[in-house]
C-alpha positions as CSV (number, residue, x, y, z in Angstrom):
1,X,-4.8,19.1,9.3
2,X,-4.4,19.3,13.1
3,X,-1.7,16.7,14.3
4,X,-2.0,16.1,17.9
5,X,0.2,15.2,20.8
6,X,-0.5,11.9,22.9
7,X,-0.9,14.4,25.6
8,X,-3.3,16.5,23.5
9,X,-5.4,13.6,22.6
10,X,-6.1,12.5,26.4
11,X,-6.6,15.8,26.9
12,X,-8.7,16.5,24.1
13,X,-10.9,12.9,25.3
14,X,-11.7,14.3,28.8
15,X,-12.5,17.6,27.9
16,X,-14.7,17.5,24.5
17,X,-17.2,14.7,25.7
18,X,-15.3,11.8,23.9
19,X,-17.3,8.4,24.8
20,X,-15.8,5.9,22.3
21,X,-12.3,5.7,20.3
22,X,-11.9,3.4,17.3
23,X,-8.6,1.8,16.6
24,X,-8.5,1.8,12.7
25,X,-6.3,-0.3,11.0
26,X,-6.7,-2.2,7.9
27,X,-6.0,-6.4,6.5
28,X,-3.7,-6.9,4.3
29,X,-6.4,-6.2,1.5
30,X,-7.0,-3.0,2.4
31,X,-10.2,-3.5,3.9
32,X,-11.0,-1.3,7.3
33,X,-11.4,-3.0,10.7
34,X,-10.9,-1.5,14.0
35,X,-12.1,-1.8,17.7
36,X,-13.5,0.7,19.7
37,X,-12.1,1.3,23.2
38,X,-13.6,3.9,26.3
39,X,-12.1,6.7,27.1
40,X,-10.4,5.5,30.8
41,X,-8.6,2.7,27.9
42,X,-6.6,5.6,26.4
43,X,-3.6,5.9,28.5
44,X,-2.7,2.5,28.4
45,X,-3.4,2.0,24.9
46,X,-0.8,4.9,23.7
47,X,2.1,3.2,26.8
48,X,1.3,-0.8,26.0
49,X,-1.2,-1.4,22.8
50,X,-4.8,-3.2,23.2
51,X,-4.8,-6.5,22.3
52,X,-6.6,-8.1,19.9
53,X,-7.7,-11.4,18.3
54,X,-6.1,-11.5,15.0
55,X,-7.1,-15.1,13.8
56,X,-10.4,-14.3,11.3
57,X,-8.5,-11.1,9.8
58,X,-7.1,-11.9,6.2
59,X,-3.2,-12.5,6.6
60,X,-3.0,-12.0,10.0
61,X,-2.2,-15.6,11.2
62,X,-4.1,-18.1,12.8
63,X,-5.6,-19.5,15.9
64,X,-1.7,-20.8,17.0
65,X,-0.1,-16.6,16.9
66,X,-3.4,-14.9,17.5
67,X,-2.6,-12.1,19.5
68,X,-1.6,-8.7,18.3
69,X,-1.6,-5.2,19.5
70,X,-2.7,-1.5,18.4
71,X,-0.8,1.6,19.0
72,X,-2.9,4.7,18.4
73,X,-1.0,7.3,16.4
74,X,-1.9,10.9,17.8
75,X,-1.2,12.6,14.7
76,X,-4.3,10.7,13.2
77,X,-6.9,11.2,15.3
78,X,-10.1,12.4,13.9
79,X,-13.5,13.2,14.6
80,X,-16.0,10.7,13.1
81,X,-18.8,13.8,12.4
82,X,-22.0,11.5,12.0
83,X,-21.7,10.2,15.0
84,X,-23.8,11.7,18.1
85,X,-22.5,15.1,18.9
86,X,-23.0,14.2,22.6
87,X,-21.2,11.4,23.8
88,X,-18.5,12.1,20.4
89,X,-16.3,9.0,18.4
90,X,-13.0,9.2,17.2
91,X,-10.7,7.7,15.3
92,X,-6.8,7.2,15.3
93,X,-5.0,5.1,12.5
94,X,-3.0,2.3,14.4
95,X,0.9,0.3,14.3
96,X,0.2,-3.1,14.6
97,X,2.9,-4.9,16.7
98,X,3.6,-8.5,18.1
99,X,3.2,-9.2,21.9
100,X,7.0,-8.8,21.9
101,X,7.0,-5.3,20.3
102,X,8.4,-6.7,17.1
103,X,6.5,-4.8,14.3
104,X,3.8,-6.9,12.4
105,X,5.1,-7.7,9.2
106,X,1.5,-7.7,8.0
107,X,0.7,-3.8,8.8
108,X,0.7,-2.3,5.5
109,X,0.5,1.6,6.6
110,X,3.9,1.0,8.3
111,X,5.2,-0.7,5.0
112,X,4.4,2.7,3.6
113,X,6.0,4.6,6.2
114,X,9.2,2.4,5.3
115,X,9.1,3.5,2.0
116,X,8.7,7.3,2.8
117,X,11.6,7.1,5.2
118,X,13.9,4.8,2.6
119,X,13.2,7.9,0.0
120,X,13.8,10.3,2.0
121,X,17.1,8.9,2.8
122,X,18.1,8.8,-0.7
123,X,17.0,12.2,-0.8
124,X,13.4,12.6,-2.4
125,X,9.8,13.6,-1.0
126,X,6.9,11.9,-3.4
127,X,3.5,13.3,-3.1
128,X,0.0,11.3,-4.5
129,X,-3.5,12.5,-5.0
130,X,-6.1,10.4,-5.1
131,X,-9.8,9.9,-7.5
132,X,-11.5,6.8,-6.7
133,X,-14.9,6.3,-8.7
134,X,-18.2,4.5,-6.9
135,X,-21.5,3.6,-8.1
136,X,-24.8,4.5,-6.0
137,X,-26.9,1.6,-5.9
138,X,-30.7,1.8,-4.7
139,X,-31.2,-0.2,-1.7
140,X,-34.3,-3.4,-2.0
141,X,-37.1,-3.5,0.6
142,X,-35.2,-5.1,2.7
143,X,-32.1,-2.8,3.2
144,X,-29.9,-5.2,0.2
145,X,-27.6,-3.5,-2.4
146,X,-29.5,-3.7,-5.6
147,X,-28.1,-3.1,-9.1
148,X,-30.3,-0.8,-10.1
149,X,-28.6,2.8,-10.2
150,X,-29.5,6.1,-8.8
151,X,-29.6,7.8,-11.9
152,X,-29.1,7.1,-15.5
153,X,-27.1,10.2,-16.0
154,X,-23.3,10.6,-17.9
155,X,-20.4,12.4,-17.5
156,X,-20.2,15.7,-15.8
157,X,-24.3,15.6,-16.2
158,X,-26.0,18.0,-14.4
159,X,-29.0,17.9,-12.0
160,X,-32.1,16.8,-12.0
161,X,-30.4,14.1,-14.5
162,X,-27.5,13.6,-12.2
163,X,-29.4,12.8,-8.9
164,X,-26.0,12.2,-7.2
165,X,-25.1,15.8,-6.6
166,X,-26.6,16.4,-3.4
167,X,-24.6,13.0,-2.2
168,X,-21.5,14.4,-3.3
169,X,-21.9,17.6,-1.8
170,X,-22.6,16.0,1.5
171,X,-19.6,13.4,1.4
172,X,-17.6,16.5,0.6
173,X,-18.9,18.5,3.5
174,X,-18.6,15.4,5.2
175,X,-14.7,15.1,4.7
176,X,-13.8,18.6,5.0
177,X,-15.7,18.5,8.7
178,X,-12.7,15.7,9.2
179,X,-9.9,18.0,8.2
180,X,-10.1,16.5,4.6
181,X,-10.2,19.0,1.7
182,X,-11.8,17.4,-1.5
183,X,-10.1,19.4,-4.6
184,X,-13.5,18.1,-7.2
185,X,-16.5,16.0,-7.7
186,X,-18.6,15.1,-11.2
187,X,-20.7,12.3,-11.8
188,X,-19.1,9.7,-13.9
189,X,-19.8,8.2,-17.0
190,X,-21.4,5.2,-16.0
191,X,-25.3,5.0,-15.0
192,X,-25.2,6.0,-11.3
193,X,-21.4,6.3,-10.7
194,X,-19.1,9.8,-9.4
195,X,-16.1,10.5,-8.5
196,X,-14.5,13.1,-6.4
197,X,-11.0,14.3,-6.5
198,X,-8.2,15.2,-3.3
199,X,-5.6,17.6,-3.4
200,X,-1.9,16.7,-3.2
201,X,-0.4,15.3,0.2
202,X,2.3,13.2,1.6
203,X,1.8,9.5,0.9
204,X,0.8,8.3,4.1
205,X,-1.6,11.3,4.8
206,X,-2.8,10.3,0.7
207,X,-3.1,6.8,2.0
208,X,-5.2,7.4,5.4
209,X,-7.2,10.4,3.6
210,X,-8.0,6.9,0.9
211,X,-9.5,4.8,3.6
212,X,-11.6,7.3,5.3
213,X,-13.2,8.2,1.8
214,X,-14.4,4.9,1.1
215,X,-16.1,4.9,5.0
216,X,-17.5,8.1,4.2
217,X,-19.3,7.6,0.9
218,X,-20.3,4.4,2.3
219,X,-22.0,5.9,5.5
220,X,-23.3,8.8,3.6
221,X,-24.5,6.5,1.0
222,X,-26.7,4.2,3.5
223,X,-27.7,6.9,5.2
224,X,-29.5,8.3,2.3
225,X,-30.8,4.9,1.8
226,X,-28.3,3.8,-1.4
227,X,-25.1,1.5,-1.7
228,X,-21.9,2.9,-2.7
229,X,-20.1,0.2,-4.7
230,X,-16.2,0.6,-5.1
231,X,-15.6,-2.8,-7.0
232,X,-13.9,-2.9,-10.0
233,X,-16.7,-3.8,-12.1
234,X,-20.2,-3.2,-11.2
235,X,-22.3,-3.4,-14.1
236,X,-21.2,-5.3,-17.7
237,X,-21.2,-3.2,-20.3
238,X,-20.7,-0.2,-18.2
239,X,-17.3,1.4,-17.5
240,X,-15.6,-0.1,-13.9
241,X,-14.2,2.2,-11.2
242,X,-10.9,3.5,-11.2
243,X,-8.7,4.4,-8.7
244,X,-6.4,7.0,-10.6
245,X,-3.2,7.5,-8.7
246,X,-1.4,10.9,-9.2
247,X,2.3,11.0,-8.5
248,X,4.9,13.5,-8.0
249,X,8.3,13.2,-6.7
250,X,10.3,16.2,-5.1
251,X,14.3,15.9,-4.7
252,X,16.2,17.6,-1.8
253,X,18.5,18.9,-4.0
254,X,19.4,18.7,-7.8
255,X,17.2,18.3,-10.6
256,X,13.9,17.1,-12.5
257,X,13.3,13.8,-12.3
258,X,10.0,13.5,-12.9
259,X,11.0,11.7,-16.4
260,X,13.0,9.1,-14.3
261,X,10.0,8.0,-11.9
262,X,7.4,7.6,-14.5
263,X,9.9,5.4,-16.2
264,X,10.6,3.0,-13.2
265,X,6.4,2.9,-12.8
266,X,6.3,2.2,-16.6
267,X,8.8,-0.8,-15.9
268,X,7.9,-2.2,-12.9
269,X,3.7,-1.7,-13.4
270,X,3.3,-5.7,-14.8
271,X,5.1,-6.9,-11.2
272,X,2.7,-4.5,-9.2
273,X,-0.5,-5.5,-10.8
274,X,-1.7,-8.4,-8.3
275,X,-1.3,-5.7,-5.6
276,X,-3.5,-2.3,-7.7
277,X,-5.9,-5.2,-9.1
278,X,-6.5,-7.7,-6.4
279,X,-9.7,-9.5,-7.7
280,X,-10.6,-11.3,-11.1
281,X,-13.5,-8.2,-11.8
282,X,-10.3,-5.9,-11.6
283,X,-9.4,-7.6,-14.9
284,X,-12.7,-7.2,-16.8
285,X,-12.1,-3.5,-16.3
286,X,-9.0,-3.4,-18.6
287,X,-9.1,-2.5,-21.8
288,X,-12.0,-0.4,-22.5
289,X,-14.0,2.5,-21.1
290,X,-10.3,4.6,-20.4
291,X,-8.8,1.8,-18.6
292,X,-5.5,0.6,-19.5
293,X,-4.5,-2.3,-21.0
294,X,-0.7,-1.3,-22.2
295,X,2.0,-0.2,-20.5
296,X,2.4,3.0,-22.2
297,X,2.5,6.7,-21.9
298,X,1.2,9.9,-22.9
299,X,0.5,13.5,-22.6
300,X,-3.1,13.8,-21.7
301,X,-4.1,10.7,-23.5
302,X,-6.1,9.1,-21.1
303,X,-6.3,5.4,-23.2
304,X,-2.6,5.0,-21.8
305,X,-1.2,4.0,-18.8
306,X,0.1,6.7,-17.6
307,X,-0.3,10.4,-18.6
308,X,1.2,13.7,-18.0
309,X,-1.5,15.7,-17.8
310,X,-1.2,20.0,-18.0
311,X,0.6,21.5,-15.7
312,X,3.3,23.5,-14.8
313,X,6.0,23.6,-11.7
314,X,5.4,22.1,-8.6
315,X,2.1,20.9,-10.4
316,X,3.9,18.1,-12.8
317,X,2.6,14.7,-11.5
318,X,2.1,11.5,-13.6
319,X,-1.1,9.6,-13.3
320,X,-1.5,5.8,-13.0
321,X,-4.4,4.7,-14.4
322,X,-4.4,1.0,-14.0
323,X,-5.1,0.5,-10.1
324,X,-8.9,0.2,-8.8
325,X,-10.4,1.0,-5.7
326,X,-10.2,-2.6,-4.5
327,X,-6.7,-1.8,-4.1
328,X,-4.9,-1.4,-1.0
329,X,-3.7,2.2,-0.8
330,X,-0.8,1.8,1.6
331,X,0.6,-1.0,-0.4
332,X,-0.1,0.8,-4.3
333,X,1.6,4.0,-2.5
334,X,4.8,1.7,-1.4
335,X,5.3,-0.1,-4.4
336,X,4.5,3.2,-6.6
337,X,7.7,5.0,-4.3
338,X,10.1,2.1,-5.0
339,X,9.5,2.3,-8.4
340,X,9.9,5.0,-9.0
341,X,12.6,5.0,-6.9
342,X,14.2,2.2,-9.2
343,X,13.8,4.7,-12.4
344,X,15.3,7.6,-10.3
345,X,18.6,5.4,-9.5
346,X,18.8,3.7,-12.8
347,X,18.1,7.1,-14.5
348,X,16.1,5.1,-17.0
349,X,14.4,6.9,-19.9
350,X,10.9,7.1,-20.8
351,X,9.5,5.0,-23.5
352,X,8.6,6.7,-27.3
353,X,5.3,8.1,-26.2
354,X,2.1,6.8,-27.5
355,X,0.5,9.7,-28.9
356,X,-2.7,8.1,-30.4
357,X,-6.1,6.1,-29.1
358,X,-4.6,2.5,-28.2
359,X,-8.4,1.1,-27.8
360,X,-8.5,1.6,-31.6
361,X,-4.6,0.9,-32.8
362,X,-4.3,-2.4,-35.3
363,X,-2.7,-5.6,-34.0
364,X,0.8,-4.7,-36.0
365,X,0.7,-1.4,-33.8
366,X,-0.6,-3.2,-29.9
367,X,2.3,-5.8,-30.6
368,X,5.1,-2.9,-30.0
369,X,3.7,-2.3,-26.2
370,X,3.6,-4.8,-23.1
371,X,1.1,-5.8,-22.2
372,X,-0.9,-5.6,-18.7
373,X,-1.5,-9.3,-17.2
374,X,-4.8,-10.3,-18.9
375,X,-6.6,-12.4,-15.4
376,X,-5.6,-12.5,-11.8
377,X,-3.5,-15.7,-12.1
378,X,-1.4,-14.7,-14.7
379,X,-1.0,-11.1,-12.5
380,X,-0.4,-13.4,-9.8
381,X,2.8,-15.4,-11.5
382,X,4.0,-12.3,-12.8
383,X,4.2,-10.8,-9.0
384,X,5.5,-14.6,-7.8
385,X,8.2,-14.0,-9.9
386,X,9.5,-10.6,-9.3
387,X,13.0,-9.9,-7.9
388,X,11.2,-6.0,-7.6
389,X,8.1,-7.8,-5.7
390,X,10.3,-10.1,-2.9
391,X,12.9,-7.2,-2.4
392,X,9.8,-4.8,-1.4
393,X,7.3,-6.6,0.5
394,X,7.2,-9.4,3.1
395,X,6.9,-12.9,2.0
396,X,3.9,-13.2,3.9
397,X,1.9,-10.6,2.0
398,X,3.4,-11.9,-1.3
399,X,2.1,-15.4,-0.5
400,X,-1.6,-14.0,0.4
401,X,-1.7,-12.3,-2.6
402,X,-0.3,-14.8,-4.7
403,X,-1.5,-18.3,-3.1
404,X,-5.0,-18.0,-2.1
């Protein structure tokens, strides 16, 4: 992908017939906001910041410390493609900063660029790819999200049973017109639900690449007159959406410690729950239909935790298969790092793996693995209570995840 200049970017404005650019940034949930500025704005938006009213956006303070400021990053911008081609919008992720030029401690994407920078001090590179599941829902007479599917199709289903394939193709075409290269897409098992698949990148890219996919499928959804619905459980009785997280980590020098990371994830996964499964649906997921429940491991076995699948080389990667797309990818990403991290350091070893179907194991056998916290409270208390938790995120965020 492109990554621009501030010079290049005004430059870019006046001569491509750029008549709006969006300042993206995100609440502390993960959710998108952003506010649109004119092109004249752009210069003194990349020297000083735009202010903004921060009072009604989750975590960000009240009416008493309202005002904040954007900082357009360059290397981000992007053009939004269903958007007029005349008159064209952009898009640039954002820092968020206090009127002082403190950082806000609140601004989750620069949490994550933390992280990168404290691993690449201790000298490794992580890398995450990203499948997050949706449902299409059809749309009532009065433009309303409905629960009634698109289709009734299953897994890897084929047209005309699968009616979500011509979606797909267009998100995909969609993304890849924004510099975003989708690696795979299959309808799901679930009436009405897909998933598509990104290739390997650096965490932040992984992170921004997360947010604009969910705007994507969401305007390409409605546009075709359906809902895309990314919460963690949809429909009861039907499987909830993932948000499978794959993981790599790349030293600087020495050896494999791929072993090491997964380890540190395994460990620390109970303390990062509240933040990979921030509502109470997230927790009706668990359990069944391939989502966790354990903290366990496996080659493969996709009724663990985490699993190793096949690969080979610079292919290795662990998948985490607890988090949902409710999640907030900037913090999943940072907490993911500094646990694995934590196993690096501690050189911890990996568990006995769990070679076997852990949705069908007795009681004797469940009562040899940890458990993930059953509800949002008790997910809640567990993060409250974490020495990992407090050392890695700001005690604002903790307490708006944990005290609402």
């Amino acid at each position: 992908m492109m990554k621009y200049s501030k010079e290049e970017v005004v430059q870019y404005v006046r001569e491509d017939d750029v008549k709006f650019i969006r300042l993206a940034f995100c609440d502390v949930f993960g959710r998108q906001k952003n506010i649109s500025i004119m092109p004249e704005e752009l210069p003194r938006a990349f020297e000083y910041g735009i202010a903004f009213d921060a009072s009604a956006i989750a975590g960000f303070g009240d009416e008493t410390y309202s005002d904040l400021l954007l900082h357009p990053e360059p290397e981000t911008l992007m053009q939004l493609p269903w958007r007029p081609e005349h008159g064209k919008v952009v898009r640039m992720f954002s820092r968020i900063s206090y009127p002082d030029g403190r950082p806000f401690a609140c601004d989750t994407r620069s949490l994550l660029k933390k992280a990168v920078a404290d691993a690449k001090c201790a000298g490794y590179t992580f890398s995450f790819g990203a499948e997050q599941e949706f449902y299409l829902f059809q749309l009532d007479e009065n433009g309303k999200p409905t629960k009634t599917p698109y289709d009734e199709a299953g897994y890897m289903d084929i047209a005309p049973e699968d009616r979500g394939e011509n979606i797909r193709r267009e998100i995909c075409l969609t993304l890849e017109q924004m510099g975003i290269r989708p690696e795979s897409s299959h309808h799901e098992e679930g009436p009405g639900q897909n998933e598509i698949d990104f290739r390997y990148s650096d965490a932040l890219t992984a992170a921004d690449n997360a947010m604009t996919f969910q705007t994507v499928v969401k305007t390409v959804a409605r546009r075709n007159g359906l809902f895309a619905d990314f919460s963690a459980k949809p429909l009861d009785g039907k499987p909830g959406n993932g948000f499978h997280i794959n993981m790599s980590v790349r030293p600087d020098r020495g050896s494999e410690n791929l072993c090491h990371m997964i380890a540190g994830v395994l460990e620390k996964a109970p303390d990062m729950t509240a933040f990979l499964n921030p509502t109470g649906d997230s927790y009706r997921r668990f359990g069944q239909n391939k989502a966790p429940g354990y903290v366990s491991w496996s080659s493969e076995n996709r009724s663990q935790l985490v699993r190793i699948p096949a690969a080979v080389g610079e292919y290795r990667r662990a998948e985490l298969r607890s988090p949902d797309p409710t999640a907030n990818p900037y913090l999943a990403f940072t907490l993911m790092i500094y646990a694995g991290l934590y196993g690096i350091e501690q050189k911890l070893d990996l568990p006995k793996a769990a070679n076997f179907n852990l949705f069908r194991a007795d009681a004797a056998t469940l009562s040899g693995f940890r458990k993930l916290p059953e509800d949002l409270p008790a997910a809640r208390r567990m993060a409250a209570a974490s020495n990992f938790i407090r050392e890695h995120l700001p005690a604002a965020i903790l307490d708006i995840y944990c005290n609402q």
